[in-house]
N, C-alpha and C positions, 0 to 999 in steps of 0.2 A: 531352579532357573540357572543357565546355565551362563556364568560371570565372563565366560569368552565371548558368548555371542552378544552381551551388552555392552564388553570392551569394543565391540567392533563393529557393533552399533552407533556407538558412540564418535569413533573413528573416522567413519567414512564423511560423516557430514563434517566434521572439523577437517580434513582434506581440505575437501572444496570452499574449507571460510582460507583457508591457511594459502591455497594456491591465489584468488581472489585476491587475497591482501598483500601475497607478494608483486602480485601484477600491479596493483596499484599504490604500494609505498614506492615502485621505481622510476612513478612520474611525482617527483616531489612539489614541482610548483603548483600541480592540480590543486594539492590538499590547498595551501593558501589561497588561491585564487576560488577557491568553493566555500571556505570560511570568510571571504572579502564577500563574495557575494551575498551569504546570507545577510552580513552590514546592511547590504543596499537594499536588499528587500524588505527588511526590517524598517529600515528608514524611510523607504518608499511607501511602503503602506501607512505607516504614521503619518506621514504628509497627505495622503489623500484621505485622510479621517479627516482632517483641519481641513480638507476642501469641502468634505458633505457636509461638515458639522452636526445641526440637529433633525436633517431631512430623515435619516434613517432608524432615529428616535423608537420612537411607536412601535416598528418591529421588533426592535431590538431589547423590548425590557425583558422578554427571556429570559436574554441573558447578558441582564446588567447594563444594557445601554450602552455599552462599547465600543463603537465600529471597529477602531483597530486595532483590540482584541479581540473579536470575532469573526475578521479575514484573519487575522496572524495566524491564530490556531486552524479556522481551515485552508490554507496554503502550507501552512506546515507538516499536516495530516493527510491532505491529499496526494503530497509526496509518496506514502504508501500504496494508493492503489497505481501510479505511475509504477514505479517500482517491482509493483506483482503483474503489470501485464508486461511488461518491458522483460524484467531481466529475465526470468521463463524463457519469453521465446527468442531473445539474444543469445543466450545461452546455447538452444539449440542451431539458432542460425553462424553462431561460431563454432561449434562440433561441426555441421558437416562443410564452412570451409577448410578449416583444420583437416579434416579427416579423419576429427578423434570419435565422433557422436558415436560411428559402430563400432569402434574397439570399447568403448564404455557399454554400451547396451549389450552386448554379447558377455561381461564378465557374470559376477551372481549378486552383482548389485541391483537391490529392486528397484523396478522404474519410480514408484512413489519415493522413494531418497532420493535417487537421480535427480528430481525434475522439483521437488524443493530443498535439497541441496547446494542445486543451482544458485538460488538464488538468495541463501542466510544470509551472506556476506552483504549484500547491496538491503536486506530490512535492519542486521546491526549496522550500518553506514546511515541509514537513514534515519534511524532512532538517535544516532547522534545529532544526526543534522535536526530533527525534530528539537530536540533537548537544547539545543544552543540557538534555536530561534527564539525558545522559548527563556531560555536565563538572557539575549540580547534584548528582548521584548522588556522583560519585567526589569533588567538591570539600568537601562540606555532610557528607555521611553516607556516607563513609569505602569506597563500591565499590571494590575491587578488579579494576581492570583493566591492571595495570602493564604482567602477560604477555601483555596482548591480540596477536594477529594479524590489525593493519587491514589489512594487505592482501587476506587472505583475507576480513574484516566485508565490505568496499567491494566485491571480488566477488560475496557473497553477498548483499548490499543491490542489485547492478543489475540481476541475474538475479532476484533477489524483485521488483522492477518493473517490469520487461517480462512476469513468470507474471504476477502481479497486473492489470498491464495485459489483459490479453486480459480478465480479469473485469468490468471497469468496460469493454469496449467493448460486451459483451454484455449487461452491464446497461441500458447506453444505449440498442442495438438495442430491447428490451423498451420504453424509455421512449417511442424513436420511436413504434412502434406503437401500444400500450397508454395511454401519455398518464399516465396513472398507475397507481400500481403494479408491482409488479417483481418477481415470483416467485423468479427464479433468484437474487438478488441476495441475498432476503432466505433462502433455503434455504440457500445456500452457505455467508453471511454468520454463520447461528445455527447450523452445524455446526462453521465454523472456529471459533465463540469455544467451544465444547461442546468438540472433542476434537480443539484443533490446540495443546493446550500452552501456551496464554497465560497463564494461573493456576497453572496445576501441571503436574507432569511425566505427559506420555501415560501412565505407567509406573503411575498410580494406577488407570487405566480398566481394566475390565472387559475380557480378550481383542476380544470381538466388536466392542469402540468402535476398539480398536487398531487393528483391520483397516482400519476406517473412515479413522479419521487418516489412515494412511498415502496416502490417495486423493489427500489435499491438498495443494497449495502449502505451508498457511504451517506446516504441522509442520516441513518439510526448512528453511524459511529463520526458523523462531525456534531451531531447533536449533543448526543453522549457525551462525548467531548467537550465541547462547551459549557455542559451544564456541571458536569465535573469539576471541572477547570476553574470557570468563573463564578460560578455558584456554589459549588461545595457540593451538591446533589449525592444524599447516599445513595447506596447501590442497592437501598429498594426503591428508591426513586427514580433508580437507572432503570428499573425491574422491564421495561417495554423494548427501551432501546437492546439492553442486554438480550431479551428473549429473540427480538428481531433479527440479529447477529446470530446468535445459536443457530437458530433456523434456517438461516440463509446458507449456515455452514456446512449444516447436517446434512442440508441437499445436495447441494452442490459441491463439495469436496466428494465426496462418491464418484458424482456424474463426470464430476474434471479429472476424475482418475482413471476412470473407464475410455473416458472421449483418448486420454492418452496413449493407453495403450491396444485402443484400437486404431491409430493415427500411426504406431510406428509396426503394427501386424502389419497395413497396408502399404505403408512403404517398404517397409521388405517383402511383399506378397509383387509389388510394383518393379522393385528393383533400386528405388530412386532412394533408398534410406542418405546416401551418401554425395548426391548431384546436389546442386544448389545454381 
């Protein structure tokens, strides 16, 4: 194997975390004012546990009875699929203002780096910002995650980024073409916050939305998550949520790779690689 081509494998995605981070250490008050705000989300959801008190009970023995530990963690998690369809096709919708998108696609950079390249920097940002919802949650207002099972969370967090990922590649494809607007993105997007479990337990919907859930990614990986987190759940007990992710990966990472690079054939087949 040859030690160049993995130095320089290696390379190109740290690039793109390196340029990313210099763009955004040179707005300094961001970072505070993004750390202020996780405060208030933390403390806002706390307070609206003490407003349902024990209405939510009964769903919730899952996982542990909680309610605000179990929006904290999915508000905190859900950040990731925002994240995977977002920065993707921001990414590309800042190439061709810039006018950088064709001098990048013409080098011998392959599109699959290019297009999750893009977007490392904004899942290590958000894994931070995950992590400090979660030491504000258990430090400030007393979450309970003593019994957690990180090592089952951190499986279930990587596998929820690579299913996630294929979504924001396909978003992007759409960006390519389209220019603006983004159908899949935003249909995906308003059925995972509908009936993927973010607010409340699937276990409230209606049968026929249940069925629906099930289609998605982030049901299996805020469950996962939960059940990791607040319950300790090994990772043969993960064994479903786990298989569901895999599955969801295996397809759709192919297909969102293909949709992409048949999305910028046709903009340069079009001419429009570089209009916006």
């Amino acid at each position: 194997m040859d030690l160049s081509n993995i130095a320089l494998a290696y390379r190109k995605p740290m690039a793109f975390v390196k340029k990313s981070f210099i763009s955004a250490t040179s707005y300094k008050l961001s970072f505070v004012m993004e750390l202020f705000s996780i405060v208030l989300s933390v403390a806002t959801f706390f307070f609206m546990s003490k407003l349902f008190g024990a209405a939510f009970i009964p769903y919730l023995k899952p996982y542990g009875g909680d309610y605000f530990s179990f929006v904290l963690i999915g508000v905190a998690f859900f950040d990731y699929l925002g994240i995977a369809q977002g920065s993707m096709a921001s990414t590309i919708r800042g190439g061709q203002l810039m006018g950088t998108l064709e001098a990048l696609l013409v080098t011998q950079t392959e599109i699959p780096t290019i297009v999750i390249s893009s977007s490392l920097y904004s899942f290590i940002w958000t894994s931070i910002r995950v992590f400090a919802y979660l030491v504000v949650g258990s430090l400030v207002f007393n979450m309970n995650i003593q019994s957690a099972n990180y090592g089952g969370a951190i499986l279930i967090l990587i596998l929820t980024i690579v299913a996630f990922s294929s979504i924001g590649i396909i978003s992007a494809s759409f960006i390519m073409v389209l220019k603006r607007g983004d159908p899949f993105s935003w249909v995906f997007g308003s059925l995972s916050l509908l009936v993927g479990g973010l607010y409340y337990p699937i276990s409230v919907l209606p049968p026929w939305l249940q069925k629906i859930s099930y289609l998605l990614p982030i049901t299996y990986a805020l469950e996962g998550m939960r059940l990791a987190l607040l319950k300790g759940y090994s990772i043969a007990q993960l064994s479903n949520n786990i298989l569901a992710l895999l599955v969801f990966a295996a397809i759709m990472l192919p297909i969102s790779i293909l949709c992409f690079k048949y999305a910028v054939k046709k903009a340069k087949i079009d001419g429009t690689l570089t209009q916006y």
